[in-house]
N, C-alpha and C positions, 0 to 999 in steps of 0.2 A: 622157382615157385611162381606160380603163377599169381597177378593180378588180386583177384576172388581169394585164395588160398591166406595170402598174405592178408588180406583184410580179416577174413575168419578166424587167423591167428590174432591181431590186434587189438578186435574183439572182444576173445577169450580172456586176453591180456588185462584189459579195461574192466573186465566185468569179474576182475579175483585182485583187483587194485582195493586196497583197505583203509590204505587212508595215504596223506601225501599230495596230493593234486587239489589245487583250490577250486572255489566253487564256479568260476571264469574261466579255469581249462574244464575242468569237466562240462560246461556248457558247452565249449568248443568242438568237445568230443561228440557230446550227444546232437549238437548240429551238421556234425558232420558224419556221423551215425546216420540220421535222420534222410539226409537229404543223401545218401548212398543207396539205402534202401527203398524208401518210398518217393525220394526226387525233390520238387517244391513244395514247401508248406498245401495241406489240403483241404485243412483243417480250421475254423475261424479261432482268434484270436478268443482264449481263454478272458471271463468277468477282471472285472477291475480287484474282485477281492482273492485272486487265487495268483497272486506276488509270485511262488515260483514257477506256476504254469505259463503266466506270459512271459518271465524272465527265459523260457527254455524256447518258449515258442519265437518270438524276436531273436533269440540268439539262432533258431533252426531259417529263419525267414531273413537274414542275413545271408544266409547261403544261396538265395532264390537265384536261378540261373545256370549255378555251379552242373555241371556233368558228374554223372554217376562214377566216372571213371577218376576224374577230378576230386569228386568228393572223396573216394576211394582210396586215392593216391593221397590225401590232405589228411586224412584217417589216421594209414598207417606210419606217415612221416609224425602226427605229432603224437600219437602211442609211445614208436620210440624215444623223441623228445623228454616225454614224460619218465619212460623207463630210464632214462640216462639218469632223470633230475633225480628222480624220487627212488630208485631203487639200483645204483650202478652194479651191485651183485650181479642183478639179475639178464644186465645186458648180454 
């Protein structure tokens, strides 16, 4: 399975997750979502009053650097992570 394939699947993974992952992995996630897809932060730093938009933004601008590939491969390692913690069924 290729790369790309495996991320697509992780994805899908993350986004039928209901509950289970706190709000500090799923930043993780969405950082490394983030910086997969569209790469470094592009975007300015969200107002002072909108608490979970810069918490997501800082957690994606933590990533600045990171390789699409990197980011990709950091993706689907803590998907599984997660899938172990939160759901062993499903592993």
């Amino acid at each position: 399975m290729s790369l790309d394939e495996k991320f697509n699947k992780a994805a899908e993974v993350i986004r039928n997750f209901s509950s289970g992952p706190t709000e500090d992995e799923f930043k993780e996630v969405y950082a490394l979502y983030k910086q997969s897809t569209v790469g470094d932060v592009n975007t300015p730093r969200p107002g002072m009053l909108d608490l979970k938009g810069k918490a997501k933004w800082d957690s994606w601008e933590s990533k600045k650097g990171m390789s699409v590939d990197a980011a990709k491969e950091a993706y689907v390692a803590k998907t599984e992570e997660l899938v172990a913690k939160y759901s062993p069924s499903s592993a």
